[in-house]
MIMAR-378572 format. One record per residue (C-alpha): residue number from 1; residue in one letter; chain; x, z, y. Coordinates in pm, 1 decimal, m for minus. Layout:
# MIMAR-378572
<r semar="NUM" marro="A" nuse="A" u="X" w="Z" v="Y"/>
...
//
This chain:
# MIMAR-378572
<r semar="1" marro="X" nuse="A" u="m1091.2" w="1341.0" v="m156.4"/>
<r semar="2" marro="X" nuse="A" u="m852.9" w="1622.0" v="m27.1"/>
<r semar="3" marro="X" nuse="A" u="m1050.2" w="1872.4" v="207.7"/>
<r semar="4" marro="X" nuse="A" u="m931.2" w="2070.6" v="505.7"/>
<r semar="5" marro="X" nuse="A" u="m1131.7" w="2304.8" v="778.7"/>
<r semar="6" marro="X" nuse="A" u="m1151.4" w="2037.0" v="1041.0"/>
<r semar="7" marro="X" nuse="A" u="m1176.2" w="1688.5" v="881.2"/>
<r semar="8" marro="X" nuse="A" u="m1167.0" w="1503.7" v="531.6"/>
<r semar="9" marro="X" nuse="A" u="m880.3" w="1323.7" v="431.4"/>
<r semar="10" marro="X" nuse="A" u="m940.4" w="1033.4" v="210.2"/>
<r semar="11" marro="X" nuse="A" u="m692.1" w="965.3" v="m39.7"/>
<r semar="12" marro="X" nuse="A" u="m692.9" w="576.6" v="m179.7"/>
<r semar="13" marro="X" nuse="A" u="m736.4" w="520.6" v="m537.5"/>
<r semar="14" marro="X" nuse="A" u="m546.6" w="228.7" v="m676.6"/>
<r semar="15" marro="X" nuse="A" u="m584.2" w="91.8" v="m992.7"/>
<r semar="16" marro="X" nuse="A" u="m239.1" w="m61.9" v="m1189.4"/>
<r semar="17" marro="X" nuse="A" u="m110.8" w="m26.4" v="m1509.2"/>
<r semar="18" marro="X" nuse="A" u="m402.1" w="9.6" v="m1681.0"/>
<r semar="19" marro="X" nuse="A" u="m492.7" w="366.8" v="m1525.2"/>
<r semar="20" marro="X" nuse="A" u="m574.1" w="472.6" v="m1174.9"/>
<r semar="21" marro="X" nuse="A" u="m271.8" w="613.4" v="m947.5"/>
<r semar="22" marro="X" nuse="A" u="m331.3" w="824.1" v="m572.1"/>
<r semar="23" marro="X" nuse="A" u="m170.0" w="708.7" v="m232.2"/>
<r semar="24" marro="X" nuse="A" u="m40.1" w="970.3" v="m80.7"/>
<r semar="25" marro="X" nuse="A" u="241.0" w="958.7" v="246.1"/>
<r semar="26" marro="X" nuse="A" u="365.1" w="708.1" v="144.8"/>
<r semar="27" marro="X" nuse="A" u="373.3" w="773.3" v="m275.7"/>
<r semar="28" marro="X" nuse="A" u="175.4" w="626.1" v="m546.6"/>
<r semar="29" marro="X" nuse="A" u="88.4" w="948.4" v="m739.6"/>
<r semar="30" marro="X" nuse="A" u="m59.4" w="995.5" v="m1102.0"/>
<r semar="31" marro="X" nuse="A" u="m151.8" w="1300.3" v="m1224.2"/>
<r semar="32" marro="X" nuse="A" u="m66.9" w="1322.1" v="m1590.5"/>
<r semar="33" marro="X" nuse="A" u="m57.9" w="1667.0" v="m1803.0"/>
<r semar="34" marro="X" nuse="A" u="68.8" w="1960.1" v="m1614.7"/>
<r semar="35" marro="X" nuse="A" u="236.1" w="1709.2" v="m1335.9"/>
<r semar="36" marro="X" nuse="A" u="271.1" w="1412.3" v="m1145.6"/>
<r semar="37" marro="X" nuse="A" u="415.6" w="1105.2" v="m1211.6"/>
<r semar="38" marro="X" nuse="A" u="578.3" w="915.0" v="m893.6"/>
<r semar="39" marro="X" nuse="A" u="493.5" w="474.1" v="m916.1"/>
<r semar="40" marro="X" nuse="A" u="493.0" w="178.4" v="m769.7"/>
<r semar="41" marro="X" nuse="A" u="284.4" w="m110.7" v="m802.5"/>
<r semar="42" marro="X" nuse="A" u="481.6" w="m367.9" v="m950.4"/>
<r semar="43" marro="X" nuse="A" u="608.9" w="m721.5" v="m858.0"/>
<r semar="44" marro="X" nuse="A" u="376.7" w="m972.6" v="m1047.7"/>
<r semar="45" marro="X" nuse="A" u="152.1" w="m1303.3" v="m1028.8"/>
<r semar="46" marro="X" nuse="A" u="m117.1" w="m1116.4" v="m839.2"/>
<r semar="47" marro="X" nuse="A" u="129.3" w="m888.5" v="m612.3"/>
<r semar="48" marro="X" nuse="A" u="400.6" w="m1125.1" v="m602.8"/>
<r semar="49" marro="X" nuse="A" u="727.0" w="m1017.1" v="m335.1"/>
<r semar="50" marro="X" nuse="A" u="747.3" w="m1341.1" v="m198.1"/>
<r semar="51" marro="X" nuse="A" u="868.4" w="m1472.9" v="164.0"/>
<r semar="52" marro="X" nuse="A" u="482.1" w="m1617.9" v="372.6"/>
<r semar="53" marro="X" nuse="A" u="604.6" w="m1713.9" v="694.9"/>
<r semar="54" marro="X" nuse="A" u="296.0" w="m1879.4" v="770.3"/>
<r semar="55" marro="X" nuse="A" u="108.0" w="m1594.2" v="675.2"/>
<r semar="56" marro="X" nuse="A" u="m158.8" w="m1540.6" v="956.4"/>
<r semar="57" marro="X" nuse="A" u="m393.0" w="m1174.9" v="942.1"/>
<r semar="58" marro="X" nuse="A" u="m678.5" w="m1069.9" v="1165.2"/>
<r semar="59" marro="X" nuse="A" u="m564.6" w="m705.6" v="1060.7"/>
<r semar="60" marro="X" nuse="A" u="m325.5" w="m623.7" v="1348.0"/>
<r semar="61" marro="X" nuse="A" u="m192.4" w="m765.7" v="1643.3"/>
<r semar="62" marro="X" nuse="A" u="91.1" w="m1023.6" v="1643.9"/>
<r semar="63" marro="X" nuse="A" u="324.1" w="m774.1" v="1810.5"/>
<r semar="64" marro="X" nuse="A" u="222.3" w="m480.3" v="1567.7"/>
<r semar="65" marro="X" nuse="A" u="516.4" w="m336.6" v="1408.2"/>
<r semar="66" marro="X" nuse="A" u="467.4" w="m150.1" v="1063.5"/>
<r semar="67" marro="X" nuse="A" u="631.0" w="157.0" v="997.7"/>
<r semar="68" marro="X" nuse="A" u="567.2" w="523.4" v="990.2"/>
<r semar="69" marro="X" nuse="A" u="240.6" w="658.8" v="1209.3"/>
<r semar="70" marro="X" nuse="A" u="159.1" w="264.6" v="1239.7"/>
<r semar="71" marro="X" nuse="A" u="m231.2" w="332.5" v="1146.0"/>
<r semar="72" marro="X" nuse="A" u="m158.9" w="188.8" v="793.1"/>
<r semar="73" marro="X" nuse="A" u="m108.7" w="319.8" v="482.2"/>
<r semar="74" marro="X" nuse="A" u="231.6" w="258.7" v="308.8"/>
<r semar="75" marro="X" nuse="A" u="226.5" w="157.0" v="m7.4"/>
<r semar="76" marro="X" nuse="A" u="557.2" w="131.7" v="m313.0"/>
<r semar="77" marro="X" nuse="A" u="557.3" w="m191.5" v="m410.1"/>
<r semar="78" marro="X" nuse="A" u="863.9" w="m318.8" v="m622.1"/>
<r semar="79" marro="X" nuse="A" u="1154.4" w="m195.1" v="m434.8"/>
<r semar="80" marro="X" nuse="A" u="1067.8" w="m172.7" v="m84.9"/>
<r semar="81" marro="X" nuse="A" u="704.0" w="m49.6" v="93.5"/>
<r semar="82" marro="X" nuse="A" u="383.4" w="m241.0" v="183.5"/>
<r semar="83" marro="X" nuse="A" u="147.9" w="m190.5" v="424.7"/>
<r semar="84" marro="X" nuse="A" u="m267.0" w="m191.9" v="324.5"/>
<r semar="85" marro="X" nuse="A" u="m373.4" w="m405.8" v="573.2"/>
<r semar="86" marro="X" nuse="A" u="m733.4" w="m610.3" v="578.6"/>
<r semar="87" marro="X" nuse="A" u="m724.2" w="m584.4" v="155.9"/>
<r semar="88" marro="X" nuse="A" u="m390.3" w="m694.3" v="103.4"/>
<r semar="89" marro="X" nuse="A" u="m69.3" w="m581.8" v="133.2"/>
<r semar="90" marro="X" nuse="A" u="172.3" w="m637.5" v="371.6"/>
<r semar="91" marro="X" nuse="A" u="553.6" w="m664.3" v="391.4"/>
<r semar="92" marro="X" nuse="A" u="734.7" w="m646.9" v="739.2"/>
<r semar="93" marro="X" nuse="A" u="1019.4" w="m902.8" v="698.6"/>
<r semar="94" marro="X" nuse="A" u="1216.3" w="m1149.5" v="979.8"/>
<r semar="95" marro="X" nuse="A" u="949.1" w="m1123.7" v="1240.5"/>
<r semar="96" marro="X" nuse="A" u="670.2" w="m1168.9" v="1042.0"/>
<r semar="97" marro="X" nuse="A" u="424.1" w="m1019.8" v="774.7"/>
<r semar="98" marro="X" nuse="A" u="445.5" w="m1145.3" v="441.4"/>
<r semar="99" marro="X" nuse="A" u="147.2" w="m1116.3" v="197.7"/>
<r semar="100" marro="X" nuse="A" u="187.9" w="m940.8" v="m105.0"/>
<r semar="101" marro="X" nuse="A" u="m159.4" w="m940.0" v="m261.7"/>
<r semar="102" marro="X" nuse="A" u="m443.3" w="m729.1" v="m278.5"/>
<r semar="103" marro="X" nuse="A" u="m416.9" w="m392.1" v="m408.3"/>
<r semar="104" marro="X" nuse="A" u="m684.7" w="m360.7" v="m672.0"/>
<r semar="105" marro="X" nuse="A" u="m899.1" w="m48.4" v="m540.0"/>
<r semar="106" marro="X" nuse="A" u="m1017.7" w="198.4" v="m775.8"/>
//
């Protein structure tokens, strides 16, 4: 948890790779040594980066359009950025949301 004067910022921990990683604007950051090592979650069985038209979450609006400032966090998934929504990740794509899995929280 990052602190400031006037309010807490909560930074996610997700777990991948065998090790847990930090969300952070947009990044998936791991501390490691004397730095910090820039991921992604990748494309697998569990987080798959498939096309679910029929896809259907209580998470947003229909009309809600992902992006930055949106209320969610972004997330690096693959080659392109998901969306934490309602446990799962989401993926902005012809009109709709596909769902890309569940992040697993740390």
């Amino acid at each position: 948890m990052l602190m400031s004067t006037d309010r807490v910022v909560v930074t996610p921990a997700v777990r991948h790779g065998g090790h847990v990683d930090y969300l952070h604007d947009g990044h998936l950051h791991h501390p490691h040594e004397d730095h910090v090592d820039e991921h992604v979650i990748e494309v697998s069985g569990e987080n798959p980066e498939m096309c679910t038209s029929d896809h259907r979450c209580g998470g947003h609006e229909a009309g809600h359009v992902h992006g930055p400032g949106c209320g969610h966090q972004a997330v690096p998934h693959g080659d392109h950025t998901d969306y934490h929504v309602s446990g799962h990740l989401h993926h902005p794509h012809g009109g709709h949301c596909d769902d890309h899995g569940p992040p697993t929280s740390a």
